[in-house]
N, CA, C and O atoms as a GROMACS GRO file, in nm:
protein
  320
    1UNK      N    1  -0.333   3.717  -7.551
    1UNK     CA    2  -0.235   3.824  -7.554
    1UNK      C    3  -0.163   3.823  -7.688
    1UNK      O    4  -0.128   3.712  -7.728
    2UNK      N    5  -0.129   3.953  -7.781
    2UNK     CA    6  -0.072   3.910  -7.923
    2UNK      C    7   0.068   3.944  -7.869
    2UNK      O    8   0.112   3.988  -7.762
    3UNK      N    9   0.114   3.911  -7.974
    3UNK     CA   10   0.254   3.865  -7.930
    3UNK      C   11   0.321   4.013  -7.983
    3UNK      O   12   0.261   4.089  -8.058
    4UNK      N   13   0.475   4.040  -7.922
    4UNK     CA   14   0.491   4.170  -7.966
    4UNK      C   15   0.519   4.173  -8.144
    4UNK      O   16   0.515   4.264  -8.227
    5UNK      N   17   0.543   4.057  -8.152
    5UNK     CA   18   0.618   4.085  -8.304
    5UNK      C   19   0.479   4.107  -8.401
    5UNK      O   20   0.473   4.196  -8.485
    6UNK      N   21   0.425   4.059  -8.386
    6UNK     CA   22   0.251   4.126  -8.434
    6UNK      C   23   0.225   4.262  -8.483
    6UNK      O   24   0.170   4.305  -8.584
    7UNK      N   25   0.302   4.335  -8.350
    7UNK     CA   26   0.287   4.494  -8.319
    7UNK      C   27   0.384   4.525  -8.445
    7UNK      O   28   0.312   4.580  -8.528
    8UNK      N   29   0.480   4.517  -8.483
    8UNK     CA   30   0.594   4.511  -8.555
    8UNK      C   31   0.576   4.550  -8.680
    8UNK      O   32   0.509   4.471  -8.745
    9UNK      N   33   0.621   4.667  -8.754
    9UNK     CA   34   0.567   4.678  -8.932
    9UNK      C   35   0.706   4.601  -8.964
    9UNK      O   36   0.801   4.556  -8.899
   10UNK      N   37   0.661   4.611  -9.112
   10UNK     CA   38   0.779   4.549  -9.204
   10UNK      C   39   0.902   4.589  -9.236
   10UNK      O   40   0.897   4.712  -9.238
   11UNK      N   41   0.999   4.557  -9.260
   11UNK     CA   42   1.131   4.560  -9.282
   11UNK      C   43   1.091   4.661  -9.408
   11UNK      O   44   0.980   4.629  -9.450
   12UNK      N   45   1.131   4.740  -9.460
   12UNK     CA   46   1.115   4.821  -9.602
   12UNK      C   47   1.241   4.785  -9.686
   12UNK      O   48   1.350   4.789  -9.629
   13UNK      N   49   1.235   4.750  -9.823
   13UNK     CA   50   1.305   4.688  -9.941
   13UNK      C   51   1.428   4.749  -9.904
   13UNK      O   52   1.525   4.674  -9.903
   14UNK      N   53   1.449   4.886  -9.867
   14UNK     CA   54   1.534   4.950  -9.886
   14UNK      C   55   1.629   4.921  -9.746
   14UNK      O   56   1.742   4.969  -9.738
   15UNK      N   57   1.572   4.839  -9.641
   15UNK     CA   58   1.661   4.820  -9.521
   15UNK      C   59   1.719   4.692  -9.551
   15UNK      O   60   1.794   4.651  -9.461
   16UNK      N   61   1.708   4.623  -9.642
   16UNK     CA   62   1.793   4.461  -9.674
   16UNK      C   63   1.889   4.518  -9.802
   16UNK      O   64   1.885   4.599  -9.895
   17UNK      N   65   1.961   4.437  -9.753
   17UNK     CA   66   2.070   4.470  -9.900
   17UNK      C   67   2.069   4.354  -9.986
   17UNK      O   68   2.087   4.242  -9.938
   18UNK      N   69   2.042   4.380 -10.156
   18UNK     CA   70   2.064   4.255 -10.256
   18UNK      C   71   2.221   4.298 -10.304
   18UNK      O   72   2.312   4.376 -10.278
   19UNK      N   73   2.187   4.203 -10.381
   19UNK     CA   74   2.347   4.162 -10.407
   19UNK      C   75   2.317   4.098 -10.557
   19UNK      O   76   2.239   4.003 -10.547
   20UNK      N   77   2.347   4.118 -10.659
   20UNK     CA   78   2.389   4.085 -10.781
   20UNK      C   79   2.505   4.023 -10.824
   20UNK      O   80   2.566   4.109 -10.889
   21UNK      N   81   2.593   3.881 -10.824
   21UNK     CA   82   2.686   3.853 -10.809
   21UNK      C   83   2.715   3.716 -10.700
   21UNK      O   84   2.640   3.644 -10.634
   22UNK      N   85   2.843   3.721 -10.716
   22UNK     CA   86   2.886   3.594 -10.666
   22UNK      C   87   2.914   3.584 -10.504
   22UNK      O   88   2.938   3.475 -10.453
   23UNK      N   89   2.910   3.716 -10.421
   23UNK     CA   90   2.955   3.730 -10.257
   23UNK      C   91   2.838   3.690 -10.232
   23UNK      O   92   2.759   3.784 -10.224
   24UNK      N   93   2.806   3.620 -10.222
   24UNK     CA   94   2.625   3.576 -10.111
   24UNK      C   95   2.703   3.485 -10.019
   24UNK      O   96   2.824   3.464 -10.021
   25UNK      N   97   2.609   3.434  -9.935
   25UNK     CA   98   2.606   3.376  -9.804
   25UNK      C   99   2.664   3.204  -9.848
   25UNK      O  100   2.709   3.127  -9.763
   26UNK      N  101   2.652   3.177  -9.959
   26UNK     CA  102   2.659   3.032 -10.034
   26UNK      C  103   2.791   2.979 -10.039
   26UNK      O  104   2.834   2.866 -10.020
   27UNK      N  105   2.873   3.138 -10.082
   27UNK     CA  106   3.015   3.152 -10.176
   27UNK      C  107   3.132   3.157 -10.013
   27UNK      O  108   3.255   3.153 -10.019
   28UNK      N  109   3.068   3.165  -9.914
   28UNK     CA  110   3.159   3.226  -9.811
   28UNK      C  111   3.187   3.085  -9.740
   28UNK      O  112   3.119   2.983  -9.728
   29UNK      N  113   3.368   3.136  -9.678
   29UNK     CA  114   3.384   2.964  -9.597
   29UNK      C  115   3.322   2.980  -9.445
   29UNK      O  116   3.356   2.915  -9.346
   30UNK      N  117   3.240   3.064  -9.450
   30UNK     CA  118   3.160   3.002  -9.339
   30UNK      C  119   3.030   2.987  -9.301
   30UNK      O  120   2.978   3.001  -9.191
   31UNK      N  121   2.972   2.951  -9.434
   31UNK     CA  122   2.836   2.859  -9.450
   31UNK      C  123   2.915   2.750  -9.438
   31UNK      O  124   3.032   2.713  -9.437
   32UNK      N  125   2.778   2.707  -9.427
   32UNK     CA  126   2.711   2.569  -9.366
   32UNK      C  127   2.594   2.503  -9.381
   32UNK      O  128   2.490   2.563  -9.406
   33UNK      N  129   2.599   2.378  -9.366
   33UNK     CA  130   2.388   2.325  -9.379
   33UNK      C  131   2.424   2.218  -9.280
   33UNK      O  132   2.529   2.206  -9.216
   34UNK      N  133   2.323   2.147  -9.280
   34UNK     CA  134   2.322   2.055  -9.242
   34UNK      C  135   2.123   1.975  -9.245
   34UNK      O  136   2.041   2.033  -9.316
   35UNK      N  137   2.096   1.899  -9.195
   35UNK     CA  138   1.946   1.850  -9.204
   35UNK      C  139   1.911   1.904  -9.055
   35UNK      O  140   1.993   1.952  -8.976
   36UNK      N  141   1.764   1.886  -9.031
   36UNK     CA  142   1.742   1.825  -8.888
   36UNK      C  143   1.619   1.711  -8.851
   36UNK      O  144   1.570   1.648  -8.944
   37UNK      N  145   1.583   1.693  -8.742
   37UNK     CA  146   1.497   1.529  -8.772
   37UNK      C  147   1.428   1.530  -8.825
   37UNK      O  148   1.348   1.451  -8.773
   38UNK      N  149   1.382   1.572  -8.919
   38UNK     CA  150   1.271   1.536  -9.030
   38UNK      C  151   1.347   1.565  -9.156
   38UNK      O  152   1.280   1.593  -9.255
   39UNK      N  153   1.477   1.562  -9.168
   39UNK     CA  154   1.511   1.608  -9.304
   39UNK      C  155   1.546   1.687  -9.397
   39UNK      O  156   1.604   1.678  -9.506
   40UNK      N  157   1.470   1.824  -9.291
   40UNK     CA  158   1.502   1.965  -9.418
   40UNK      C  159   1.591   2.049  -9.398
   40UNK      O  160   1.600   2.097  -9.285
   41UNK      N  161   1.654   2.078  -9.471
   41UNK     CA  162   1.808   2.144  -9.527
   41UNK      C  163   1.807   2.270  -9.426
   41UNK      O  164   1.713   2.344  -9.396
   42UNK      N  165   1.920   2.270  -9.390
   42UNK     CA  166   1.910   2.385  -9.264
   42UNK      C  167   2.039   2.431  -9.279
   42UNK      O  168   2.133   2.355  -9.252
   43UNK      N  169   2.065   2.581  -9.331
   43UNK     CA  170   2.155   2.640  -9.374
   43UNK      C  171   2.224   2.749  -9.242
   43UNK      O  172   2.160   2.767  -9.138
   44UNK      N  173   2.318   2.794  -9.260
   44UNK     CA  174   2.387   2.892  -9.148
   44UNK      C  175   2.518   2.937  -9.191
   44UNK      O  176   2.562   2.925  -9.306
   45UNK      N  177   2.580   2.991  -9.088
   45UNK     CA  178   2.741   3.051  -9.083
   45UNK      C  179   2.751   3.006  -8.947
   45UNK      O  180   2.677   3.017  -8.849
   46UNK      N  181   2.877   2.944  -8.972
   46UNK     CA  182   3.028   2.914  -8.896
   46UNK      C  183   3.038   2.993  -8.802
   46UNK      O  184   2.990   2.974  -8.691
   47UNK      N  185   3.092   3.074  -8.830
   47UNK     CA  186   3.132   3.190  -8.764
   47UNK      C  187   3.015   3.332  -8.666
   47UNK      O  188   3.045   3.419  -8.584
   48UNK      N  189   2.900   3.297  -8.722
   48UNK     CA  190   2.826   3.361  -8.640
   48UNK      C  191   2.740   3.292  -8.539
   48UNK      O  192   2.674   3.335  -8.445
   49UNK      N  193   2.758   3.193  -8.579
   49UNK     CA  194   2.690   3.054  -8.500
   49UNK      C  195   2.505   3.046  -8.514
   49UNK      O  196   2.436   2.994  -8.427
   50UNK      N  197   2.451   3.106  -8.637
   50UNK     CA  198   2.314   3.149  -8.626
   50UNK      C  199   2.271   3.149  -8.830
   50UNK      O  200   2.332   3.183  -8.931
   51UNK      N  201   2.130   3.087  -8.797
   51UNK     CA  202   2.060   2.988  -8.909
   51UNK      C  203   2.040   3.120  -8.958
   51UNK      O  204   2.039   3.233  -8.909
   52UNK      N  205   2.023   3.061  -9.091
   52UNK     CA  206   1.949   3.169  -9.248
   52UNK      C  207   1.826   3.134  -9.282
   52UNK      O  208   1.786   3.022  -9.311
   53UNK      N  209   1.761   3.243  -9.276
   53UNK     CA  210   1.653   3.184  -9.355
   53UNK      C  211   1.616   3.164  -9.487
   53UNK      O  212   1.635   3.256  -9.566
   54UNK      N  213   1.561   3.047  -9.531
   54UNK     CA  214   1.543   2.985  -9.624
   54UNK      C  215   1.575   3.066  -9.741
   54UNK      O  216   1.500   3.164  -9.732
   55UNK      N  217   1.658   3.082  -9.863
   55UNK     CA  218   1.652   3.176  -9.964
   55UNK      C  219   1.764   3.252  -9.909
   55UNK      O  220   1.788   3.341  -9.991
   56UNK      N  221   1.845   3.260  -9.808
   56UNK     CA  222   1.859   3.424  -9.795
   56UNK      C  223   2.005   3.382  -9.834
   56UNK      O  224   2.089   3.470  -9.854
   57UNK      N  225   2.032   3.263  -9.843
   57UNK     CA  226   2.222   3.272  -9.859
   57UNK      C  227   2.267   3.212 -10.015
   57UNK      O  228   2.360   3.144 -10.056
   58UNK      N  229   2.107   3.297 -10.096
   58UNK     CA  230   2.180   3.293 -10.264
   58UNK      C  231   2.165   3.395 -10.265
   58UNK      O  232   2.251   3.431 -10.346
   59UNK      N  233   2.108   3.494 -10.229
   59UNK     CA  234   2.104   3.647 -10.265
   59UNK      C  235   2.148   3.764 -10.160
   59UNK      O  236   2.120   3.879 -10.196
   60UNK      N  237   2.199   3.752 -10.063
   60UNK     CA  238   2.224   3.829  -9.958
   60UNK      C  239   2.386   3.806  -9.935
   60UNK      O  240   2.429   3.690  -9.931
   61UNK      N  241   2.497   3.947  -9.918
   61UNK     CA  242   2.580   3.939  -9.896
   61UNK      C  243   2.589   3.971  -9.691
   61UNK      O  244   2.500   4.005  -9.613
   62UNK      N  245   2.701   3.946  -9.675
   62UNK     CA  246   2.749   4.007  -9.576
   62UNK      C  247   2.870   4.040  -9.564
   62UNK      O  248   2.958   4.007  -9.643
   63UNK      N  249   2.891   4.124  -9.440
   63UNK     CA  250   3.038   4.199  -9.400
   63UNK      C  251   3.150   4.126  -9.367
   63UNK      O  252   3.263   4.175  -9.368
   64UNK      N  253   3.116   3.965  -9.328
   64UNK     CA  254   3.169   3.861  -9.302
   64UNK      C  255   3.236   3.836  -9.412
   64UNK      O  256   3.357   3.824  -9.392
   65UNK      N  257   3.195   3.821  -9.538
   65UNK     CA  258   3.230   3.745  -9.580
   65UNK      C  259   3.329   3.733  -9.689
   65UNK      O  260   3.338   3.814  -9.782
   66UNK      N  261   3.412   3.617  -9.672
   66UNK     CA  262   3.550   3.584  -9.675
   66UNK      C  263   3.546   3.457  -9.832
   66UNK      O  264   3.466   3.364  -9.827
   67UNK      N  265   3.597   3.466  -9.899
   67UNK     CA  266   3.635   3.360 -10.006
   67UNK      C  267   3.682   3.216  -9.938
   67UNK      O  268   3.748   3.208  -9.835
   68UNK      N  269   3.634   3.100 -10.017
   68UNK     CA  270   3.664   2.990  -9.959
   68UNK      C  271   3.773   2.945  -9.984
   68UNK      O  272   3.822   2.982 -10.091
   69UNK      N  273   3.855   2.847  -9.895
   69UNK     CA  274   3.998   2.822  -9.954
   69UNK      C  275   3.998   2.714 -10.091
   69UNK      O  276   4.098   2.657 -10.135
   70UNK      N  277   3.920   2.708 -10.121
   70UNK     CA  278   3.917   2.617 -10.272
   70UNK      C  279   3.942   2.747 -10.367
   70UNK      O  280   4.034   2.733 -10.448
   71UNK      N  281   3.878   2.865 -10.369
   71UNK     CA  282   3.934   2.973 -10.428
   71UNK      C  283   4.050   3.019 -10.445
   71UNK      O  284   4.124   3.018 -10.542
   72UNK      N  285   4.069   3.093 -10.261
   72UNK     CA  286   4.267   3.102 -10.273
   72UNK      C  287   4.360   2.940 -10.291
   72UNK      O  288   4.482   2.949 -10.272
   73UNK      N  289   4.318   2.836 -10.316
   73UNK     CA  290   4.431   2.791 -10.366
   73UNK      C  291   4.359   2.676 -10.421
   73UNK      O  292   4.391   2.572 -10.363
   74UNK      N  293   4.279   2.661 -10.506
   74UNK     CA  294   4.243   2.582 -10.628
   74UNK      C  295   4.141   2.452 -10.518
   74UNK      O  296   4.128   2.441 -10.396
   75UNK      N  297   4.094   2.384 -10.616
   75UNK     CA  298   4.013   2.271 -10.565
   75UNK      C  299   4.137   2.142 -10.568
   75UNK      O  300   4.076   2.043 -10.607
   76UNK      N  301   4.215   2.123 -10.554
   76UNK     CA  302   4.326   2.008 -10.552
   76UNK      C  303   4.423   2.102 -10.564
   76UNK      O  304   4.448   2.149 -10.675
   77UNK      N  305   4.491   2.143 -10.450
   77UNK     CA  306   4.643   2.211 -10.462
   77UNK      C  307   4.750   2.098 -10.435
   77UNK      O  308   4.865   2.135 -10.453
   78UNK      N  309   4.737   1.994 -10.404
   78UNK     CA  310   4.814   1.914 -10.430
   78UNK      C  311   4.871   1.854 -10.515
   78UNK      O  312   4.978   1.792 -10.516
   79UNK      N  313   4.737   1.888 -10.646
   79UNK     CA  314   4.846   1.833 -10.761
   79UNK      C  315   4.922   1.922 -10.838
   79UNK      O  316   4.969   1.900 -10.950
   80UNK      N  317   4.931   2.025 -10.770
   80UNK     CA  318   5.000   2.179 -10.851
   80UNK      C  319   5.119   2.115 -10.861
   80UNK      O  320   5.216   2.172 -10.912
   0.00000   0.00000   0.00000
């Protein structure tokens, strides 16, 4: 039996959004990684509770996304 996603055409260039710049999935405070048992880097958001695929959180923005607090208030605000 094939599976439905088989049946499925492709996403067209024009239904993903790029992003040129610094808002990607990387820059936002609610990425995340972490490993899993074998080791390989397994990226996501916080807040949506759901994995990225590989590549997609240096070049892909979203509606989510929010500046990290090392931004609004420096990487050591304590020694201000």
């Amino acid at each position: 039996m094939r599976s439905v996603v088989e049946k499925w055409g492709f996403i067209h260039e024009r239904g993903l959004q790029s992003w040129k710049g610094g808002v990607v999935c990387m820059t936002c405070q609610h990425f995340t990684y972490g490993v899993d048992q074998h080791c390989h880097t397994m990226v996501g958001c916080n807040l949506r509770q759901k994995q990225l695929q590989k590549g997609e959180h240096l070049k892909k923005p979203c509606k989510l996304w929010a500046p990290t607090w090392q931004k609004e208030v420096g990487w050591a605000p304590e020694a201000g």
